[in-house]
C-alpha positions in Angstrom: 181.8 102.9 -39.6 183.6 100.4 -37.5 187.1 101.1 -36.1 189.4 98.0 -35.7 191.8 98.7 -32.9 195.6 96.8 -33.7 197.5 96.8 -30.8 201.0 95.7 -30.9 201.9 92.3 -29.3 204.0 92.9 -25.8 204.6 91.2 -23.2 201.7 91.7 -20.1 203.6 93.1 -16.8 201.5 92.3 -13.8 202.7 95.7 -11.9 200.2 94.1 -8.9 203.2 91.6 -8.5 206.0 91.7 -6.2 207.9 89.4 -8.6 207.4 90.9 -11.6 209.5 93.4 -13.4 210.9 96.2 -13.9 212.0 99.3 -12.4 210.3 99.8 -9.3 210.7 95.7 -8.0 210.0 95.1 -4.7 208.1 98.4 -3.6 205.4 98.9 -3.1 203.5 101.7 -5.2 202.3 104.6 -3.4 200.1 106.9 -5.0 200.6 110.2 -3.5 204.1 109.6 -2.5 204.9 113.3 -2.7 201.9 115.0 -1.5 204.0 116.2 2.2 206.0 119.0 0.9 203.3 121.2 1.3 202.8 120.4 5.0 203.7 121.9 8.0 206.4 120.2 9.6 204.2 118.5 12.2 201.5 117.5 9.3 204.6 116.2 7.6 205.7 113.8 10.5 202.3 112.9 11.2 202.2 111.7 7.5 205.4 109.9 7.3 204.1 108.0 10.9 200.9 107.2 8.8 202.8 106.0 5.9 205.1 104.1 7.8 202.4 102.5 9.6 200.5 101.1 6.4 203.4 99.8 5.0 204.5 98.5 7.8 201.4 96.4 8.6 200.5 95.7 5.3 197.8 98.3 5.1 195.9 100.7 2.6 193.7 102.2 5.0 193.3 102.9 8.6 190.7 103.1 11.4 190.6 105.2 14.0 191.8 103.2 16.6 195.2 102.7 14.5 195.3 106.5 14.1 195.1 107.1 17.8 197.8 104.8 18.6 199.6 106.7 15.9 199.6 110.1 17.2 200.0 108.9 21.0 203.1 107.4 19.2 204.2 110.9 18.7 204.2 111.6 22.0 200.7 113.6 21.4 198.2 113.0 24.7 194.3 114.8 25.7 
């Protein structure tokens, strides 16, 4: 009983690439690009901040020096 998968012959889109194409050409894709409605308003800035950081210095994740300079940013101090 063996199953022969046919696939139909398309061109391969590297999505990875910044030059490839398609709709979304030049971004960058975000994953969870909608997941701050559901924050307060402070939570909500504190994202965006985050977000804007990452893209800003090329970056999928943060330490926690990055996130303290982040929220002292805000104006937020001990």
């Amino acid at each position: 009983m063996s199953r022969t998968l046919v696939a139909e012959q398309s061109e391969f889109v590297d999505r990875r690439s910044p030059y490839g194409t398609g709709e979304g050409q030049g971004r960058e894709r975000r994953q969870f690009t909608n997941s701050h409605e559901e924050l307060s308003p402070e939570a909500a800035e504190l994202a965006r901040a985050i977000d804007t950081y990452k893209l800003s210095h090329r970056r999928r994740f943060i330490n926690f020096e990055e996130m303290l300079s982040i929220v002292k940013s805000l104006g937020y101090k001990r």
